[in-house]
Each structure stands twice: as C-alpha cells, then as structure tokens.
Backbone as a printed PyTorch tensor [residue, N CA C, xyz], in Angstrom:
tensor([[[-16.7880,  -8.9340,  23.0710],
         [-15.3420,  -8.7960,  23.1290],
         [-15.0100,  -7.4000,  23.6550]],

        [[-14.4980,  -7.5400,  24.7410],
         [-13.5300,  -5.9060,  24.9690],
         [-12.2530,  -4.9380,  24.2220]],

        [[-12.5750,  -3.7330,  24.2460],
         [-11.7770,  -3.5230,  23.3040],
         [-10.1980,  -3.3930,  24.0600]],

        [[ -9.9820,  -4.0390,  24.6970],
         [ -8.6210,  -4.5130,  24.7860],
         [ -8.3030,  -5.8910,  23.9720]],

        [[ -9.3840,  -6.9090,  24.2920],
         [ -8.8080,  -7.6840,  23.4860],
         [ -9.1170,  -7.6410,  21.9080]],

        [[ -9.5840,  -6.6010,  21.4400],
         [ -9.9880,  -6.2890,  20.3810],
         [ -8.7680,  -5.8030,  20.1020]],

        [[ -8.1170,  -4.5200,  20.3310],
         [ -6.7160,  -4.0080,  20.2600],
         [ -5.6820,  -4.8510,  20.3600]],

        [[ -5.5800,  -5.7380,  21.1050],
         [ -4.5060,  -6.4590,  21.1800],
         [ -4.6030,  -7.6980,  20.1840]],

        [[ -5.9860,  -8.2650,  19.7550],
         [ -5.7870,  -9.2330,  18.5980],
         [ -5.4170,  -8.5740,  17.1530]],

        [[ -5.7470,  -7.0560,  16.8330],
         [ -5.6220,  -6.2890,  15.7100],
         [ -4.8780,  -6.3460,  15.5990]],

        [[ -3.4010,  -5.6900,  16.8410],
         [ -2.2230,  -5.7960,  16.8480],
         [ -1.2920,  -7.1060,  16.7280]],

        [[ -1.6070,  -7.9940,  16.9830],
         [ -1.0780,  -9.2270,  16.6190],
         [ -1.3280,  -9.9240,  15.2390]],

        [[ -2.4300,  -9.2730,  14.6210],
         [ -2.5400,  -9.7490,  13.5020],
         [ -1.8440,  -8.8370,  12.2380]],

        [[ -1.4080,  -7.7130,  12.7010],
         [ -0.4940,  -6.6640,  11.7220],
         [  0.8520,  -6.9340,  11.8680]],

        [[  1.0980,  -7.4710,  12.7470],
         [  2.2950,  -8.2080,  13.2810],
         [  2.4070,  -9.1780,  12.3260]],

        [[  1.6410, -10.1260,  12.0220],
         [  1.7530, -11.6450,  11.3630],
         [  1.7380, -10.9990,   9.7500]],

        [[  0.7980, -10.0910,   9.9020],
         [  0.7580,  -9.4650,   8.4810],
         [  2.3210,  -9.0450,   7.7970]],

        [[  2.6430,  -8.0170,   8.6840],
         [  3.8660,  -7.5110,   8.5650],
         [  5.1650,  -8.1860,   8.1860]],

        [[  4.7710,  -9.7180,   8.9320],
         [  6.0710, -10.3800,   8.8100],
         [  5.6460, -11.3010,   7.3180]],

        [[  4.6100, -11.5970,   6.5430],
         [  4.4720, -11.9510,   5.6000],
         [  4.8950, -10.7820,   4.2980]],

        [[  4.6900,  -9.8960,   4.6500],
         [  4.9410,  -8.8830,   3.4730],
         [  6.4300,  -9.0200,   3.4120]],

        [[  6.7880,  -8.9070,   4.5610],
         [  8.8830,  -8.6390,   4.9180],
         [  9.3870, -10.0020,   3.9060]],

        [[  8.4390, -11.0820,   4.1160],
         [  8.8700, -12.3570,   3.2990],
         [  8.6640, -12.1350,   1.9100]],

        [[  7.7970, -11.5760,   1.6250],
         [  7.2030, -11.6010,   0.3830],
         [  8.1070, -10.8950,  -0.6730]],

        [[  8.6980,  -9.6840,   0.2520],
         [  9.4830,  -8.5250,  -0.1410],
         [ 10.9340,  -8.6890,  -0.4470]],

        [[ 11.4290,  -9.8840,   0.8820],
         [ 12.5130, -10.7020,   0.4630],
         [ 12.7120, -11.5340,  -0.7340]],

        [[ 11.5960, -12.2050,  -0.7960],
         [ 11.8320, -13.0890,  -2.1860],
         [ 11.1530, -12.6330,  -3.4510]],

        [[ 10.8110, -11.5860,  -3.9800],
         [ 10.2290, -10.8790,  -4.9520],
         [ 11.3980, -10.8040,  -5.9220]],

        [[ 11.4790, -11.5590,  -7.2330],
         [ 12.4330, -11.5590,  -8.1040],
         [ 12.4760, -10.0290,  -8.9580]],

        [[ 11.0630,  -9.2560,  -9.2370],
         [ 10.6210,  -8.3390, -10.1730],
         [ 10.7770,  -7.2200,  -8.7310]],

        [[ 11.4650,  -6.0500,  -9.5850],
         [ 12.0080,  -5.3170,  -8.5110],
         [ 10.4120,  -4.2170,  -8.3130]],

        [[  9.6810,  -4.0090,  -9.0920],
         [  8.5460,  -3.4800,  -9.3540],
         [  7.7600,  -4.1990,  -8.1530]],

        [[  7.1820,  -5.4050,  -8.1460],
         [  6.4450,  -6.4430,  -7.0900],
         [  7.3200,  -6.0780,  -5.8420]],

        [[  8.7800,  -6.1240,  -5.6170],
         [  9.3520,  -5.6040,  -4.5300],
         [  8.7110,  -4.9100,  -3.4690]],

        [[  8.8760,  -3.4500,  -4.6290],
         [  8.6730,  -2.1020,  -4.3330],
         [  7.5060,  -2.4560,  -3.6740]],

        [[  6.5900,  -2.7330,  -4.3470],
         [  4.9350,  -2.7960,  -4.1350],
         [  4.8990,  -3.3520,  -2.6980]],

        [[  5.5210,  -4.4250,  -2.6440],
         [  5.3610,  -5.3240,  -0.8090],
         [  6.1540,  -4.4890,  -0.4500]],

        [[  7.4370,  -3.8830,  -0.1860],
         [  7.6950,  -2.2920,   0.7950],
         [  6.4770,  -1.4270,   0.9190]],

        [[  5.6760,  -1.1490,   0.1010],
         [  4.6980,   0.1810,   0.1770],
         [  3.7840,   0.0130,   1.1890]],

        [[  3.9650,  -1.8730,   0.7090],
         [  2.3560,  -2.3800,   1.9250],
         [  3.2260,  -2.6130,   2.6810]],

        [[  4.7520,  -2.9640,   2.6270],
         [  5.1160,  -3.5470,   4.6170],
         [  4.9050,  -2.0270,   5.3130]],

        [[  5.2020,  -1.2670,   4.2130],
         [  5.2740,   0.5410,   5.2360],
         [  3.8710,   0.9420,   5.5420]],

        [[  3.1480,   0.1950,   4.9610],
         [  1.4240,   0.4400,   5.3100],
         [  0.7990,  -0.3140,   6.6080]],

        [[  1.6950,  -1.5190,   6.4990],
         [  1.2350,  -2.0730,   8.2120],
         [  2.3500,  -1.7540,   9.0530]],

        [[  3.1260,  -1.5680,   8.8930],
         [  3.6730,  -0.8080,   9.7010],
         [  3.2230,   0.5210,  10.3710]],

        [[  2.8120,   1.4080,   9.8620],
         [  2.1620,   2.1640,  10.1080],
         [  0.5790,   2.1820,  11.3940]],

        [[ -0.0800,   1.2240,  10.3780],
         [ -1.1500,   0.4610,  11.2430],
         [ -0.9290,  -0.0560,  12.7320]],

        [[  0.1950,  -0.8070,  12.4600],
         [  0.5310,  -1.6240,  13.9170],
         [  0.9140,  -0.5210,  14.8970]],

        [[  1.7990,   0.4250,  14.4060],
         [  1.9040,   1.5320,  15.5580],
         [  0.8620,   2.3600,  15.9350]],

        [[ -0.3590,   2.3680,  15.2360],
         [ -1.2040,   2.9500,  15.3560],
         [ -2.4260,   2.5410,  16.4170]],

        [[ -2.3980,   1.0680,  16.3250],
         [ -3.3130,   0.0860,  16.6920],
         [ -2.4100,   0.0900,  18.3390]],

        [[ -0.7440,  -0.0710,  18.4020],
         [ -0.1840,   0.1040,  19.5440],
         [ -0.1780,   1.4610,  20.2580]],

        [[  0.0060,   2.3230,  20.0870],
         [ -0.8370,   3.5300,  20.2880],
         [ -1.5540,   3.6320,  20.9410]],

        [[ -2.5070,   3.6010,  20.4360],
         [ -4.1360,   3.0640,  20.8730],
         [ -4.3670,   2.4280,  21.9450]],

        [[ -3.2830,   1.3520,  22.6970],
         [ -3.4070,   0.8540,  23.7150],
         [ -2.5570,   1.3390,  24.0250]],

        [[ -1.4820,   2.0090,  23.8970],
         [ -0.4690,   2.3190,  24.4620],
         [ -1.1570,   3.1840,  25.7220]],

        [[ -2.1620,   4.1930,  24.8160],
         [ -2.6720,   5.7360,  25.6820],
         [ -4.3350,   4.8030,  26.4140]],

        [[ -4.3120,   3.5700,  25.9510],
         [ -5.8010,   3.8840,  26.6210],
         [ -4.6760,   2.6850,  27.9950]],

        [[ -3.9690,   2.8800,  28.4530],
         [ -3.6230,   1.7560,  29.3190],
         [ -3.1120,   0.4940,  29.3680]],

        [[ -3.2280,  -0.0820,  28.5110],
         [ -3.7100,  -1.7630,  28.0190],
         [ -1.9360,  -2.0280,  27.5820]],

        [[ -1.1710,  -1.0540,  27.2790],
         [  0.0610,  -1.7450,  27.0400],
         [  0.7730,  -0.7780,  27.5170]],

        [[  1.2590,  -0.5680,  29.2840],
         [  2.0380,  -0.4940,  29.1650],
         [  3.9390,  -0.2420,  29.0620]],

        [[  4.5770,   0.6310,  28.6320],
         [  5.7620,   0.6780,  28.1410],
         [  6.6770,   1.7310,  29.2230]],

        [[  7.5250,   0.9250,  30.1810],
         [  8.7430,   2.0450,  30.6840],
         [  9.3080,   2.9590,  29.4700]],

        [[  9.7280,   4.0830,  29.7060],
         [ 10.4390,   4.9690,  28.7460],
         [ 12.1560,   4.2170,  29.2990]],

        [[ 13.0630,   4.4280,  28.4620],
         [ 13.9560,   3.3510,  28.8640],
         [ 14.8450,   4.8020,  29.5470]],

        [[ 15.8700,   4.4300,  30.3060],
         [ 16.7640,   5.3300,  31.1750],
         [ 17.7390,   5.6660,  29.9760]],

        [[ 18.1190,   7.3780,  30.2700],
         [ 19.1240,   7.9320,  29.1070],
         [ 20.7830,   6.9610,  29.1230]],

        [[ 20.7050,   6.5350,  30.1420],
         [ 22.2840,   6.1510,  30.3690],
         [ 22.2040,   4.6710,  29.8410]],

        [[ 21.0280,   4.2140,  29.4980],
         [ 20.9030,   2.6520,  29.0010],
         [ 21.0890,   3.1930,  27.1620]],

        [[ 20.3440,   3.9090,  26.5560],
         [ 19.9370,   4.3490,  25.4380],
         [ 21.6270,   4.8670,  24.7130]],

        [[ 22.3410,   5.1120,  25.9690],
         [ 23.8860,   5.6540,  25.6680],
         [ 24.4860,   4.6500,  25.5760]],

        [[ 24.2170,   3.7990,  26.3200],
         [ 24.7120,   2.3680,  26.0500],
         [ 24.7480,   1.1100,  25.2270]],

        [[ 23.4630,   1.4070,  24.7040],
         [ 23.3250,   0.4510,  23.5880],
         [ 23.9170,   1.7160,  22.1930]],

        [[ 24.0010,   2.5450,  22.5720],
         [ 24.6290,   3.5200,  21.1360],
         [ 25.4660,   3.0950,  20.8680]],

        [[ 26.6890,   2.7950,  22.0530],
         [ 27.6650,   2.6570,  22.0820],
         [ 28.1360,   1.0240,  21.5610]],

        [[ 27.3890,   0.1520,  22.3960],
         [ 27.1400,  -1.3610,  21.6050],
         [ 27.3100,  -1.5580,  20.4830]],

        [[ 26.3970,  -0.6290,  19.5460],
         [ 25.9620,  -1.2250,  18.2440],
         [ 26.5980,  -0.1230,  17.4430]]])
C-alpha cells in the first residue's frame, strides 16, 4: 500500500470516527458521558487535521487558499 493511500484511508476513517462520536455526543442523556464523547470528538478531530496535514504538505491533497474578497463575502453571508 502507498502511503497516499494509506493517508487518505486514515483520513477517511477519522472522518467516520468523528461523525460517530458527534452522534454519540448528541444523544448522551448523562452530561458526564457527554463531556467524555466531546473530549474524544476533540481528539479526532485533532487527528484528522493532522493525518490532513500530512497530505496536505506531502502533495496528495491539494487545497487553493481561498481569495480575500470571497472570505469577505461569505463574512458577510453568514
């Protein structure tokens, strides 16, 4: 396996991760268990930018920087 697609399956799987904790975190009746799935959604979170990163700088993903007059624009949008 190359480590692109090594990077890019990691990243998709912190992704899937991420969005299970966000669920988990939503429906947590005990505000304690809550807390706990925030600590871990902020823990893959973390990961996933890290893992994106990672491809970001080795090539493999990537990303226009967006134009200042677009970035003014959605300010203004939302």
């Amino acid at each position: 396996m190359e480590t692109k697609d090594i990077l890019f399956t990691a990243l998709m799987m912190e992704k899937e991760i991420s969005s299970m904790y966000n669920t988990a975190a939503n429906e947590a009746l005990n505000q304690d268990l809550k807390d706990e799935f925030l600590d871990i959604l902020a823990d893959t979170h973390d990961s996933q930018y890290a893992i994106f990163m990672e491809a970001y700088d080795r090539g493999f993903y990537p990303t226009p920087l967006a134009e200042e007059s677009k970035i003014q624009e959605l300010k203004q949008q939302f």
